[in-house]
C-alpha positions as CSV (number, residue, x, y, z in Angstrom):
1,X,112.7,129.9,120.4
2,X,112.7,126.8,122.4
3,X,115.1,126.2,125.1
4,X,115.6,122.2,126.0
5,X,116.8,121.1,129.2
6,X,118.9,118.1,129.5
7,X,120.0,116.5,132.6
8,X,118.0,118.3,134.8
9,X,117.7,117.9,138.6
10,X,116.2,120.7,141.0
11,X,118.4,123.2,141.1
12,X,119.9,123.1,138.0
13,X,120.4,121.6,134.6
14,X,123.3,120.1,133.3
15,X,123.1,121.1,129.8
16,X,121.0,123.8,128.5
17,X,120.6,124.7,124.4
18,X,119.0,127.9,123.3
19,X,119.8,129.4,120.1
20,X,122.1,127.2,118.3
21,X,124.1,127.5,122.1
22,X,125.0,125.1,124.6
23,X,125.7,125.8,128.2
24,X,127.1,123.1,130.6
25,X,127.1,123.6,134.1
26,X,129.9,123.2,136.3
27,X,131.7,120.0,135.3
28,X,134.6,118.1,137.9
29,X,135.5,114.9,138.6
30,X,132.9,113.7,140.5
31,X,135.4,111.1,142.5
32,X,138.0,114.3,143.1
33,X,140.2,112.2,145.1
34,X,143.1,112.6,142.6
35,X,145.8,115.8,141.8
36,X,144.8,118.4,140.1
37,X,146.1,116.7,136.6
38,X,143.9,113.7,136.5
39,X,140.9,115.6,137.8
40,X,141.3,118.1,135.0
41,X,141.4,115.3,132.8
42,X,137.9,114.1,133.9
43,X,136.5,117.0,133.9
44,X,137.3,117.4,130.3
45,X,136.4,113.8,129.6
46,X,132.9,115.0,131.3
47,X,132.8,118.2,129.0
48,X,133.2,115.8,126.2
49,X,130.3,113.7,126.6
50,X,128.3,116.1,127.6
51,X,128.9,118.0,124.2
52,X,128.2,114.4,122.5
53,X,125.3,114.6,124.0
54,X,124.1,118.1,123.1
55,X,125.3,117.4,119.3
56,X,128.2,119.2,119.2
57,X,132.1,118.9,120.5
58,X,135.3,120.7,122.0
59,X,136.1,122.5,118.6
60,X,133.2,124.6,118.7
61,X,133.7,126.0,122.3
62,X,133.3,129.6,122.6
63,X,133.8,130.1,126.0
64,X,135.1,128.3,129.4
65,X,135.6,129.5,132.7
66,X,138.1,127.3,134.9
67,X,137.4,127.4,138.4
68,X,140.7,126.5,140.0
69,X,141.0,125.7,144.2
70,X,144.6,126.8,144.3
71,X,145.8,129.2,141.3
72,X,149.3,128.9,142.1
73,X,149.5,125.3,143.3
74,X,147.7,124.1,140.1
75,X,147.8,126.5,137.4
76,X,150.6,125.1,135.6
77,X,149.6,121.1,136.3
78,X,145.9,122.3,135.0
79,X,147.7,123.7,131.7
80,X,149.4,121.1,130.6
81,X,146.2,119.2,130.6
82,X,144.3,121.8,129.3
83,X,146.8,122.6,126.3
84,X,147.0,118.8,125.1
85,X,143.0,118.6,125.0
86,X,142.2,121.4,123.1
87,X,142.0,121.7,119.4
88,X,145.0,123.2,117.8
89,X,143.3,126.6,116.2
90,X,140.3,126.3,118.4
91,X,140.8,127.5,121.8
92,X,137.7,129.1,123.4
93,X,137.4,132.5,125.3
94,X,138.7,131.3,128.6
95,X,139.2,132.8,132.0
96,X,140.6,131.0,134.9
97,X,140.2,132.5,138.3
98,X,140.7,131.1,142.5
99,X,137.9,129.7,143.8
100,X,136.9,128.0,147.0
101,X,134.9,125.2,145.7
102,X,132.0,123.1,147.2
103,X,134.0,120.4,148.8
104,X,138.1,120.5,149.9
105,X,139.1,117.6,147.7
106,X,137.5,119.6,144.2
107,X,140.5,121.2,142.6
108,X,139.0,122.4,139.6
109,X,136.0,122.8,138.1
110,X,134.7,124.4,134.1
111,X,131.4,125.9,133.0
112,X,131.2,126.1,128.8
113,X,129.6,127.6,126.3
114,X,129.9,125.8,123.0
115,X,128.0,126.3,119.6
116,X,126.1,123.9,117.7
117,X,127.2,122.5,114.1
């Protein structure tokens, strides 16, 4: 089976299907100067387009892990984000675990794993 690359730079690609999968890498808000709610909110309008762009969408998310800066500073603030995004019936797999991230203004940042129509 083929594997197609979309996105790709040198060290990684941002969306990879396989299988009737698609894999996003790490998605943020790429001007992470806000709190912790608005940049979860990019990053989840980021996951959305880059699902468009892979043919598929947030209800067919199998799996996302949330990489949060502060867990309890932001968990609850990242949440309430979260919960109004995602489909009713359809939330994914999901774990959410403390991370120091690659720069001190990143908050949060989600990998997914989605399935294709």
């Amino acid at each position: 089976m083929s594997i197609q690359r979309l996105r790709t730079e040198t060290r990684y690609s941002e969306i990879v299907i396989h299988n009737g999968t698609v894999y996003l890498a790490g998605q943020l808000d790429e001007k992470h100067s806000a709190g912790v709610g608005q940049q979860t909110r990019e990053t989840l309008a980021a996951i959305d387009a880059m699902l468009a762009e892979a043919g598929t969408d947030k209800s067919r998310i199998l799996s996302v892990t949330i990489y949060l800066k502060d867990m309890e500073a932001d968990y609850a603030a990242m949440n309430a984000v979260w919960d109004a995004w995602v489909p009713k019936g359809a939330a994914p797999a999901r774990a959410c675990v403390e991370s120091k991230l690659y720069s001190p203004d990143v908050l949060v940042e989600m990998t997914v794993i989605a399935a294709l129509p």
